[in-house]
C-alpha positions in Angstrom: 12.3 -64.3 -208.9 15.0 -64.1 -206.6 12.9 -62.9 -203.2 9.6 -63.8 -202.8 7.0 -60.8 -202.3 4.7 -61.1 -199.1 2.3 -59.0 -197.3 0.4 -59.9 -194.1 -3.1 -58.5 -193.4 -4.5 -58.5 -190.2 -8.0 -59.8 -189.2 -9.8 -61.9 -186.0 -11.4 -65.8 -186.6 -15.1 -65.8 -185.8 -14.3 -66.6 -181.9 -12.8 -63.2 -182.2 -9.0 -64.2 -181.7 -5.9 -62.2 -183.5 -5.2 -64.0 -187.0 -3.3 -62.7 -190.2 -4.2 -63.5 -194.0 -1.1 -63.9 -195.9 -0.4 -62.9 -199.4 2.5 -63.8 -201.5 3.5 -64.2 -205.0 4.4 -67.3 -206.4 5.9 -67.4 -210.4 2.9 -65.5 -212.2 0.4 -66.1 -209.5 -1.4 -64.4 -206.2 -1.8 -66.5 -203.4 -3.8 -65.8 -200.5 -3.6 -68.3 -197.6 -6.1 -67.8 -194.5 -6.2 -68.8 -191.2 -6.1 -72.6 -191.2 -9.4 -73.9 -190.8 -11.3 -70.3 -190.0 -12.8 -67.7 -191.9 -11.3 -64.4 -191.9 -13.6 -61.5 -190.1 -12.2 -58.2 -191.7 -13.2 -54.4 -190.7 -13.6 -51.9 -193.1 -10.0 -50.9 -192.7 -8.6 -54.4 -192.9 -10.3 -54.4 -196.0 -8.8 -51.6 -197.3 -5.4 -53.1 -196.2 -5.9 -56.6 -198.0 -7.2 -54.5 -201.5 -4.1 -52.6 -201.0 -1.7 -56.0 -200.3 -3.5 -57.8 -203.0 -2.7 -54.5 -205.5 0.7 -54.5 -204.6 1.0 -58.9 -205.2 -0.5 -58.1 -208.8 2.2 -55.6 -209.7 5.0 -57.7 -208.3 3.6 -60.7 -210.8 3.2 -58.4 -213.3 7.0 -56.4 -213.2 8.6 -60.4 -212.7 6.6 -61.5 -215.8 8.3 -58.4 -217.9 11.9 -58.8 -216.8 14.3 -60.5 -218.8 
């Protein structure tokens, strides 16, 4: 793969502060790398965004697996 896929998904730490999950593609996997050391706190419509990023990271594994 010549250009690696990512999307970034915003959300807050539990002290309420601006973070971003991150979700790339890497050979035939999905990775999904959270704020260091926090959890993620999503709203319903950063949820929606990460399904949607996540969707999008399965079909770029899926059409790099199939070329020649």
């Amino acid at each position: 793969m010549a250009a690696r896929d990512e999307w970034s998904v915003s959300c807050r730490d539990l002290a309420g502060r601006k973070r971003d999950l991150t979700i790339f593609t890497s050979n035939d996997r999905v990775v999904l790398v959270a704020p260091p050391g926090e959890a993620a706190v999503l709203g319903p419509l950063d949820v929606g965004r990460l399904r949607a990023a996540l969707r999008d990271a399965v079909v770029a594994v899926a059409q790099a697996g199939s070329e020649p």
